[in-house]
N, C-alpha and C positions, 0 to 999 in steps of 0.2 A: 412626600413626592418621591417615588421611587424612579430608578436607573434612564427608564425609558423614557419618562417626563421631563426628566431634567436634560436628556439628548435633544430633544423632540423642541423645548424652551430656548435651549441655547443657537439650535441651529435656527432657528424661529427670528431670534435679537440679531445673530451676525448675517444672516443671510438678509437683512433687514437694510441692515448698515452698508453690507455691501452694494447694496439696490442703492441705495440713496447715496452712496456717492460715487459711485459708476455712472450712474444716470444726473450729475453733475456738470460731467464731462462729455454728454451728449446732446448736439443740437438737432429738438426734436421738433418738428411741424408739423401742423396737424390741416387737412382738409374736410370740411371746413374746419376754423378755427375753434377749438372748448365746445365741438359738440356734447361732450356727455354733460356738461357742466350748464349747458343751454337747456338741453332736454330737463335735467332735473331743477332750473330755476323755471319751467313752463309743467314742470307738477307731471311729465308726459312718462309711464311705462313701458320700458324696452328690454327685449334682450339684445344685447350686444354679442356676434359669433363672430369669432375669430381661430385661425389653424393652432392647434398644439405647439407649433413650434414659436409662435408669434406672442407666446400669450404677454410675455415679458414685460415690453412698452407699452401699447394699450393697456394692460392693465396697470401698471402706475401712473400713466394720464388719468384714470378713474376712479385714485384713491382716494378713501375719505370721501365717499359719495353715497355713501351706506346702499352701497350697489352689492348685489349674494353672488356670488362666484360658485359654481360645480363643480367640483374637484372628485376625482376621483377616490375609491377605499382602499390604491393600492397603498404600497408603504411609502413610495416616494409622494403618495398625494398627501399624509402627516402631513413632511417636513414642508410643502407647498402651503397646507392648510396655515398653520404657524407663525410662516414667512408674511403670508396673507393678513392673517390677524394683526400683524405688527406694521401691515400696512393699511390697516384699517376698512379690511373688509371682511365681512360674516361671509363663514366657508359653512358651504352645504357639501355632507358626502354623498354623492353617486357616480351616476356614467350621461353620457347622453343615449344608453340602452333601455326604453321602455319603462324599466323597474326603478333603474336610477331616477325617469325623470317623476316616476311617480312619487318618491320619496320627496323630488322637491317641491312637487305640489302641495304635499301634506306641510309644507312651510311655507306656502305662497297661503294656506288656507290660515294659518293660524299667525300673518303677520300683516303689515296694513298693506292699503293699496300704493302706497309711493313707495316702492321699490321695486327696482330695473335687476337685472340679472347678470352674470357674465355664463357663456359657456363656449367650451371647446369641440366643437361639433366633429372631429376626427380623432376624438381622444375618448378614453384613457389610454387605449395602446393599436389605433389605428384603425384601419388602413390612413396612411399621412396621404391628407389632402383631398381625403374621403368624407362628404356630411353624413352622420347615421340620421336617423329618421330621427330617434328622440327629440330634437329642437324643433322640427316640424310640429310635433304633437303637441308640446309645451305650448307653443303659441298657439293652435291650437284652443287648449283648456284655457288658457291666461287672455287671451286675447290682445297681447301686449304683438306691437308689430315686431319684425328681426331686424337689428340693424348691422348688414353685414362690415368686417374691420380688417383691414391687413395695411402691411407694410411694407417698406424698401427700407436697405441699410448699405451704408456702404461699406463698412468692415464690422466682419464678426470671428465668433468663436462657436461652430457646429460640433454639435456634442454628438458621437456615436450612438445614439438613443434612435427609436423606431421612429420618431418625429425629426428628426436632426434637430433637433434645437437647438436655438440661435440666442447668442448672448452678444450686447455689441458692444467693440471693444471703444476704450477711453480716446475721447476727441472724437469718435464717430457721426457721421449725421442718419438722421434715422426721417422717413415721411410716412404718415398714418393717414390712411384715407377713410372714410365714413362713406358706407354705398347709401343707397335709397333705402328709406323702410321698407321691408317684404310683409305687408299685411296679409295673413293667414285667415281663411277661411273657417268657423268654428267645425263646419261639415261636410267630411272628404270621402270621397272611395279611397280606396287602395291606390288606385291610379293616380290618383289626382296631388295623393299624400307626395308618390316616385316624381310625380314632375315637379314639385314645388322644389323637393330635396336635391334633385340637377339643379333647378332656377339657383338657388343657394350657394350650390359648389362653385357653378360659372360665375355668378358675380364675385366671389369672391376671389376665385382664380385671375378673372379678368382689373378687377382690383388692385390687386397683387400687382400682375403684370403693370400696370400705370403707375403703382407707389414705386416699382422698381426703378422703371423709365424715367420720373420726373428727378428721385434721388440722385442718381449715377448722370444726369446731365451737368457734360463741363460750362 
């Protein structure tokens, strides 16, 4: 195991530990309640889309749910990959750029049908709060519907990153809302691709704005 593996491992365990007992000290509610946990006792295929800067909580609500997450091939998507694994979920390398999601098809083709997805529809490096089309296409080929995901917190820690990413601090409360499935048509024009991909952004924007509202209610 050389230099890089053993960095790439360790930051993998601590960034692991860190997660799980941060998120200890976070009361987290979900709207509705243990939907991914619902979906996958009703046998149902999704992707779950959520902003880059969010990926944080929703995805440890969805650990251990042998759910594939898209992570990017930059260098910081490693140490994410890792982190991931230690949290118990199969990391796929791409983008949500065309190529990327064709990569993850070629693993949607060579694994069974009960597995849901996770991806970051404005990542790997942006535009934040931007969907690129790839998740349109993915659902698409998969025919699995999108289930759009965001959040409100009431304290965090925003990281200087193109995403600002949000880490919430200890004792925080945090609210996850689950929007409606977006079922995707298998056969689009162009056109039809652009308006699905707005439908996408606004729910999830609009979203957002409600997980923010209900959180921060004294």
């Amino acid at each position: 195991m050389n230099i890089e593996k053993i960095k790439y491992f360790l930051a993998g365990v601590l960034g692991a530990i860190f997660i799980r007992i941060l998120f200890s000290t976070v009361k987290i509610e979900e709207k509705p309640v243990g939907c991914p946990q619902q979906l996958k006792s009703q046998g149902k295929n999704v992707i779950y889309a959520y902003w880059h800067a969010f990926m944080l909580i929703p995805g440890y609500i969805a650990r251990n749910l042998g759910i594939k997450v898209l992570i990017s091939r930059h260098m910081d998507g490693e140490y994410i990959t890792h982190i991931s694994g230690q949290l118990g979920f199969d990391a796929v390398r791409g983008s949500t750029t065309r190529g990327g999601v064709e990569a993850l098809l070629n693993m949607v083709r060579n694994t069974n049908r009960g597995t849901s997805f996770i991806i970051t529809p404005d990542g790997p490096r942006g535009p934040r709060f931007i969907v690129q089309p790839g998740i349109i296409f993915l659902a698409q080929k998969t025919g699995f519907p999108i289930i759009p995901v965001s959040l409100g917190l009431t304290s965090y820690w925003e990281l200087p990153s193109w995403d600002r990413f949000r880490i919430p601090k200890p004792f925080s409360k945090a609210m996850i809302i689950y929007g409606d499935p977006l079922a995707i048509p298998s056969k689009l024009e162009k056109p039809e691709i652009e308006e699905y991909r707005e439908l996408l952004e606004k729910v999830l924007i609009k979203i957002g704005n409600e997980a923010e509202s209900i959180v921060n209610e004294v």
